[in-house]
MARTOR-201341 format. One record per residue (C-alpha): residue number from 0; x, y, z. Coordinates in pm, whole numbers, plus 50000, padded with zeros to 5 digits. Each point is the difference from the previous one (the first is absolute). Layout:
BEGIN
<pt><num>NUM</num><east>X</east><north>Y</north><up>Z</up></pt>
...
***
This chain:
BEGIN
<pt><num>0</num><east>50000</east><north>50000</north><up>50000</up></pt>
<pt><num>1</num><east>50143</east><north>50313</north><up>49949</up></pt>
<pt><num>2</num><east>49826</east><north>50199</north><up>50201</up></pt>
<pt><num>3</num><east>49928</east><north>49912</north><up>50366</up></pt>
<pt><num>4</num><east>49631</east><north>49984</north><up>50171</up></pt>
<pt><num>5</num><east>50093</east><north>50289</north><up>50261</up></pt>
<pt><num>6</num><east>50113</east><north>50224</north><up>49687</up></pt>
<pt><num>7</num><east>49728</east><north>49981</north><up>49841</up></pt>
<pt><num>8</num><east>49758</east><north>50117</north><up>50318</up></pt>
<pt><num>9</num><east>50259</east><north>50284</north><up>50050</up></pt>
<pt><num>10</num><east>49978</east><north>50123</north><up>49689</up></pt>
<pt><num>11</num><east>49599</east><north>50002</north><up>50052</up></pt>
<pt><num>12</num><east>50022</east><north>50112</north><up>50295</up></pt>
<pt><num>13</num><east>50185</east><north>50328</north><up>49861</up></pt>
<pt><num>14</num><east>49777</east><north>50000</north><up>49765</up></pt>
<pt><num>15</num><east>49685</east><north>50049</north><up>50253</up></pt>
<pt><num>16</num><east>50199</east><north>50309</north><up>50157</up></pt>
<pt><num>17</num><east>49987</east><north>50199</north><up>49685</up></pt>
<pt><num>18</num><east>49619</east><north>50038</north><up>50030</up></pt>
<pt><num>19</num><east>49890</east><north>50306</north><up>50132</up></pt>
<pt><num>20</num><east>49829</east><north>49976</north><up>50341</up></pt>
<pt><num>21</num><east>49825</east><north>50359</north><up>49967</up></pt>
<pt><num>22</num><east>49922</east><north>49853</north><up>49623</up></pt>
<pt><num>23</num><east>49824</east><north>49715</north><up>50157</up></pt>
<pt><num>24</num><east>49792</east><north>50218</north><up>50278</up></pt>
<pt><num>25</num><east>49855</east><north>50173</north><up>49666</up></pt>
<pt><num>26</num><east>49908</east><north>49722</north><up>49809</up></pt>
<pt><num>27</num><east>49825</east><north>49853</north><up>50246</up></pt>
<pt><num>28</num><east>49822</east><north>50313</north><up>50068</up></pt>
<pt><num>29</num><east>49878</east><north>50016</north><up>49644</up></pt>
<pt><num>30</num><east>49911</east><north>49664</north><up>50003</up></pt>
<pt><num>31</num><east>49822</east><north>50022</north><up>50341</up></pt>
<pt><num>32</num><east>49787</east><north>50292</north><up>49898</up></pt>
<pt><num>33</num><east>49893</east><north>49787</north><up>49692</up></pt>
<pt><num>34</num><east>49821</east><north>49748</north><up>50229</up></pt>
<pt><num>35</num><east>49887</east><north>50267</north><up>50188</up></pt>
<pt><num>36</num><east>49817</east><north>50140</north><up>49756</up></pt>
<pt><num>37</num><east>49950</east><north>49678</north><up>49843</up></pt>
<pt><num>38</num><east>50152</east><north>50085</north><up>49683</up></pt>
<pt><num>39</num><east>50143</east><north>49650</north><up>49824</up></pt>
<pt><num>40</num><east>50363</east><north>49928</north><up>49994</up></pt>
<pt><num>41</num><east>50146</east><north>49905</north><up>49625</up></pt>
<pt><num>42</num><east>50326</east><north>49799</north><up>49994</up></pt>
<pt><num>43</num><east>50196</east><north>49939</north><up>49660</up></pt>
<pt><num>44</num><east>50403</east><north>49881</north><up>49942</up></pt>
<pt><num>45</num><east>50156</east><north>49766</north><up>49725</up></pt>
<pt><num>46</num><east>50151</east><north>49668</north><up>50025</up></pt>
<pt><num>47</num><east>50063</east><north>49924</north><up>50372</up></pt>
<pt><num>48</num><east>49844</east><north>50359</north><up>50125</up></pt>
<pt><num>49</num><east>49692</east><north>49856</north><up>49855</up></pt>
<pt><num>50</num><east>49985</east><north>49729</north><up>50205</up></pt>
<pt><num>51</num><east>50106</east><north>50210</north><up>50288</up></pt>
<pt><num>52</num><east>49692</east><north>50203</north><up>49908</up></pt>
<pt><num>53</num><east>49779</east><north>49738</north><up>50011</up></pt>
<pt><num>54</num><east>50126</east><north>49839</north><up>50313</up></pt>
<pt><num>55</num><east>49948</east><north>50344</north><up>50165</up></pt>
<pt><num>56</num><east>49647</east><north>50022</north><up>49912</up></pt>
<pt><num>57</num><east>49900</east><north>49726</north><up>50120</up></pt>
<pt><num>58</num><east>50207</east><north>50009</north><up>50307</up></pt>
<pt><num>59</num><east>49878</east><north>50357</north><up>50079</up></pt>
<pt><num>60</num><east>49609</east><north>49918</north><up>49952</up></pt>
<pt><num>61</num><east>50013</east><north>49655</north><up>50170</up></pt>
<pt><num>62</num><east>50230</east><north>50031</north><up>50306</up></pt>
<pt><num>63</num><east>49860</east><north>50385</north><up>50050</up></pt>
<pt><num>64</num><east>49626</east><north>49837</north><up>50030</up></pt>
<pt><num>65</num><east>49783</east><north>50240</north><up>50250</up></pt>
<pt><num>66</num><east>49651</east><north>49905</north><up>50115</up></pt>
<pt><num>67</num><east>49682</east><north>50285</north><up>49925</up></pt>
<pt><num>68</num><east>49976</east><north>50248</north><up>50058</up></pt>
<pt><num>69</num><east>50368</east><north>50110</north><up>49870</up></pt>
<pt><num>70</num><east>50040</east><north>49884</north><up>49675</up></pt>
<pt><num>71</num><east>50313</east><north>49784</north><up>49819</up></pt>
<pt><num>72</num><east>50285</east><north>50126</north><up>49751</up></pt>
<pt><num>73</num><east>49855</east><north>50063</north><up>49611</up></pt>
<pt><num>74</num><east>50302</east><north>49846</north><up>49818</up></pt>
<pt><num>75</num><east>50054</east><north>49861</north><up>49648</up></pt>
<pt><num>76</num><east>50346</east><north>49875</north><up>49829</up></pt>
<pt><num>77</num><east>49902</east><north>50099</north><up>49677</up></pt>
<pt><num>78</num><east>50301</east><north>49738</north><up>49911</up></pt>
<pt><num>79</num><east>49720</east><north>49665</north><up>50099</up></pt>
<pt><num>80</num><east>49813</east><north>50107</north><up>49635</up></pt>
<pt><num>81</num><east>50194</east><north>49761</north><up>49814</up></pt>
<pt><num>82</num><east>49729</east><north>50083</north><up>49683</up></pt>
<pt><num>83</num><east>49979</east><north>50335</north><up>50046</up></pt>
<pt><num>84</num><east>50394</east><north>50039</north><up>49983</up></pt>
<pt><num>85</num><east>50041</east><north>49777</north><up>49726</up></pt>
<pt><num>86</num><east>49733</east><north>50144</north><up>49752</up></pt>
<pt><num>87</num><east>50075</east><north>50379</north><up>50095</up></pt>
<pt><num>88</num><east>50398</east><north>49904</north><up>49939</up></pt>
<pt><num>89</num><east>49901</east><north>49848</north><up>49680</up></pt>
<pt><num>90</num><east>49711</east><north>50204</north><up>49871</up></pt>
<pt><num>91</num><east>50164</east><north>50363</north><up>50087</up></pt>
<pt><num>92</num><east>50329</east><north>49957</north><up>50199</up></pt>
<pt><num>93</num><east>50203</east><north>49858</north><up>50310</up></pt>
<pt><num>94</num><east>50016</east><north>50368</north><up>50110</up></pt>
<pt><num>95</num><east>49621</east><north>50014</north><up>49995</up></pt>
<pt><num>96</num><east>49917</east><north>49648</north><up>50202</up></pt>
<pt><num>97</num><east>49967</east><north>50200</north><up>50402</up></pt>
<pt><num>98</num><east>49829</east><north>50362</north><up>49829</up></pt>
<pt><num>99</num><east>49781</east><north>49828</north><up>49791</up></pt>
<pt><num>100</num><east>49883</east><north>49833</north><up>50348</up></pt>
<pt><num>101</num><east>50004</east><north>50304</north><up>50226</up></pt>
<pt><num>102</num><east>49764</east><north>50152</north><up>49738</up></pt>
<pt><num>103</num><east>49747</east><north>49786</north><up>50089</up></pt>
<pt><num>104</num><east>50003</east><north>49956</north><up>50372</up></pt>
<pt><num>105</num><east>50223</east><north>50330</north><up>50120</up></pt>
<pt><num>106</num><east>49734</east><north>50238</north><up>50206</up></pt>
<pt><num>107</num><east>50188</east><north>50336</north><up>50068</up></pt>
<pt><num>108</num><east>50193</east><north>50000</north><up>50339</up></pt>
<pt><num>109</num><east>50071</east><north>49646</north><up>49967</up></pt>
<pt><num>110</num><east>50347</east><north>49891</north><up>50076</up></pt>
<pt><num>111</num><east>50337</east><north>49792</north><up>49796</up></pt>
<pt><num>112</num><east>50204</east><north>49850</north><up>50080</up></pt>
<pt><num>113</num><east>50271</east><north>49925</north><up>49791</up></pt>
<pt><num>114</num><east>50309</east><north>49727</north><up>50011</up></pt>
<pt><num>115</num><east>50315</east><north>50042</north><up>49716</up></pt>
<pt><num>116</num><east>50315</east><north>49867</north><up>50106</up></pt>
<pt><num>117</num><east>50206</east><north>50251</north><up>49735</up></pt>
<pt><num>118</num><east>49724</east><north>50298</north><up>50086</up></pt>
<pt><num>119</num><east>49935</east><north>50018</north><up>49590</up></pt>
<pt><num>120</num><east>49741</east><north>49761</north><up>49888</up></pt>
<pt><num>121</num><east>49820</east><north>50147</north><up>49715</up></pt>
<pt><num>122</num><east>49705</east><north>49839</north><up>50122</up></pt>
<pt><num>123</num><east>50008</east><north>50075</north><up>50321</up></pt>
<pt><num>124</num><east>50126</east><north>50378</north><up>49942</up></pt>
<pt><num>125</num><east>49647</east><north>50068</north><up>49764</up></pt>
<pt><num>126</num><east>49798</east><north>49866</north><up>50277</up></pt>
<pt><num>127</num><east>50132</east><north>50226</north><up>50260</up></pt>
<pt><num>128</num><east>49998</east><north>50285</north><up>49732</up></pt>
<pt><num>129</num><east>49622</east><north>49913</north><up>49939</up></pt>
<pt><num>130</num><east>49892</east><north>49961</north><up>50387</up></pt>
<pt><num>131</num><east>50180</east><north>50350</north><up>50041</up></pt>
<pt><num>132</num><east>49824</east><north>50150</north><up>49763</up></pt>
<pt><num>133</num><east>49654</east><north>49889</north><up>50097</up></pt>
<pt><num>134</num><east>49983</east><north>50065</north><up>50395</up></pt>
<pt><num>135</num><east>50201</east><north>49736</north><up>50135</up></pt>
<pt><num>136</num><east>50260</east><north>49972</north><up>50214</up></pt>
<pt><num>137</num><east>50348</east><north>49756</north><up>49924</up></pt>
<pt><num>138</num><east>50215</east><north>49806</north><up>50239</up></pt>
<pt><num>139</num><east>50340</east><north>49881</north><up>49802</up></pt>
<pt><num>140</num><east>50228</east><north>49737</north><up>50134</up></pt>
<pt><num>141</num><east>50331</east><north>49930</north><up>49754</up></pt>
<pt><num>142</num><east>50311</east><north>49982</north><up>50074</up></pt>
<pt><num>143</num><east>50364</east><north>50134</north><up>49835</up></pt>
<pt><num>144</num><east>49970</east><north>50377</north><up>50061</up></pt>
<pt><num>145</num><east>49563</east><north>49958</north><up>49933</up></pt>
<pt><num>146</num><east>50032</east><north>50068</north><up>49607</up></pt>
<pt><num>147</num><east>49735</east><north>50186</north><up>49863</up></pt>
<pt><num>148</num><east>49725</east><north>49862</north><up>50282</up></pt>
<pt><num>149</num><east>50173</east><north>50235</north><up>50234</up></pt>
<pt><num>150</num><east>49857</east><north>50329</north><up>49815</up></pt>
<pt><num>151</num><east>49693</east><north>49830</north><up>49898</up></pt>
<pt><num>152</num><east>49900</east><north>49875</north><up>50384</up></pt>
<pt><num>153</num><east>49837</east><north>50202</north><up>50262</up></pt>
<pt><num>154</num><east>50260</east><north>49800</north><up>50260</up></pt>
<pt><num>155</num><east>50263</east><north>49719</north><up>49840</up></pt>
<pt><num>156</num><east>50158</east><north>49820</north><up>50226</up></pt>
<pt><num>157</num><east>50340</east><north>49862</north><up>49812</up></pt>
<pt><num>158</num><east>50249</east><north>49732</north><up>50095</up></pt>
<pt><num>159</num><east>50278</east><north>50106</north><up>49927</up></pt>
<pt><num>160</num><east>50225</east><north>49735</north><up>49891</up></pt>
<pt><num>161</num><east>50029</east><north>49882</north><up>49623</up></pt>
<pt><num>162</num><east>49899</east><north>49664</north><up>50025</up></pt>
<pt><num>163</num><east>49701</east><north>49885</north><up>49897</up></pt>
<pt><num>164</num><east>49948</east><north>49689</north><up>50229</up></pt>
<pt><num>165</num><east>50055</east><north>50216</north><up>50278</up></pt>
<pt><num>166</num><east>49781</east><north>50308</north><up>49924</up></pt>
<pt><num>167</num><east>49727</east><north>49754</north><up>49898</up></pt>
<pt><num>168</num><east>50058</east><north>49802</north><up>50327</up></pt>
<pt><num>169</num><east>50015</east><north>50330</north><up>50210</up></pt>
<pt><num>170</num><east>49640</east><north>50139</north><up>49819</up></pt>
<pt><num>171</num><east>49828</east><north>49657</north><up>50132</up></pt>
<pt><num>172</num><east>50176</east><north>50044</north><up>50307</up></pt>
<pt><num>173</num><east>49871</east><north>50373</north><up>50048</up></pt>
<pt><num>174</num><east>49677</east><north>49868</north><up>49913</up></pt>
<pt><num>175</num><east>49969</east><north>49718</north><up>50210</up></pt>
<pt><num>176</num><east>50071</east><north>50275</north><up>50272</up></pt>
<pt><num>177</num><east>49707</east><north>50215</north><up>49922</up></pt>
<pt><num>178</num><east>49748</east><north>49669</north><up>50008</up></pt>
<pt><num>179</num><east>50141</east><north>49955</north><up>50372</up></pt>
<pt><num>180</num><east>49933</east><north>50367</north><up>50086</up></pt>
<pt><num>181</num><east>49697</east><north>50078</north><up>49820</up></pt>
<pt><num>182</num><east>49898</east><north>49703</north><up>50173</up></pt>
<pt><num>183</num><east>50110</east><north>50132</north><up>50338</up></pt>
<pt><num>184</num><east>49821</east><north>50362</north><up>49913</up></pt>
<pt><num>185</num><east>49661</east><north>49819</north><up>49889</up></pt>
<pt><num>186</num><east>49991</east><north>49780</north><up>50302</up></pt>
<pt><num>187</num><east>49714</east><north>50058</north><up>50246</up></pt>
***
């Protein structure tokens, strides 16, 4: 092996320390007032930030669960689609497949959130253009130095390390983190 099991860990572990703590308070915030107000919760990424997205979704609706009156998280992975991101990649384009979406469920004030390792997935990047420009607020997590998610994001939270195994590790980490705490804020 040429590179040892406690390496690895230390490398993630440096990895987790480049995330902004203050970055973190405001995401949450954003995300916080969106189930207060009961606004839903989009979540898109490519590749392994789409699974991410979809484990989050279901992670934050299901281990979140409230009983009435208060009511539970509105949150989609618009990644779960697999026809609706196949025929809007082949009947328009790949850039289209998470707009083309939004357009039909996105209610102004409604929140995304939005996973891309390098920070400049054209798909990802039209999305958060398109929730910007129609009332919405955006919630970024890349890595590198954020890439062009940083400008478009009303908080990104980047890793910043250029790995992609670790940046993708560190966003589910991050996000396993706010299914303990919303959790923890939602309990009775």
């Amino acid at each position: 092996m040429t590179i040892s099991l406690p390496a690895y860990f230390q490398t993630l572990y440096e990895a987790l320390k480049t995330i902004s703590e203050s970055a973190v308070e405001r995401a949450v915030s954003i995300l916080h007032q969106a189930y207060l107000e009961d606004r839903t919760i989009f979540v898109i990424g490519n590749g392994q930030s789409a699974t991410t997205a979809s484990a989050f979704a279901l992670d934050l609706a299901k281990q979140t669960r409230v009983q009435p009156p208060r009511h539970r998280f509105r949150i989609i992975a618009l990644t779960d689609n697999t026809a609706a991101l196949t025929a809007w990649a082949n009947d328009v384009d790949y850039k289209s497949v998470f707009v083309e979406q939004l357009k039909t469920l996105f209610r102004p004030g409604d929140t995304l959130l939005a996973l891309s390792a390098s920070g400049n997935s054209p798909n990802v990047l039209a999305a958060c253009a398109w929730v910007r420009d129609h009332g919405g607020k955006v919630v970024g997590l890349a890595g590198f130095e954020g890439g062009q998610l940083r400008t478009l994001a009303d908080e990104c939270l980047v890793v910043g390390i250029e790995d992609y195994g670790h940046i993708e590790t560190a966003h589910l980490a991050l996000l396993h983190y706010w299914v303990d705490l919303f959790r923890e804020l939602l309990a009775p």
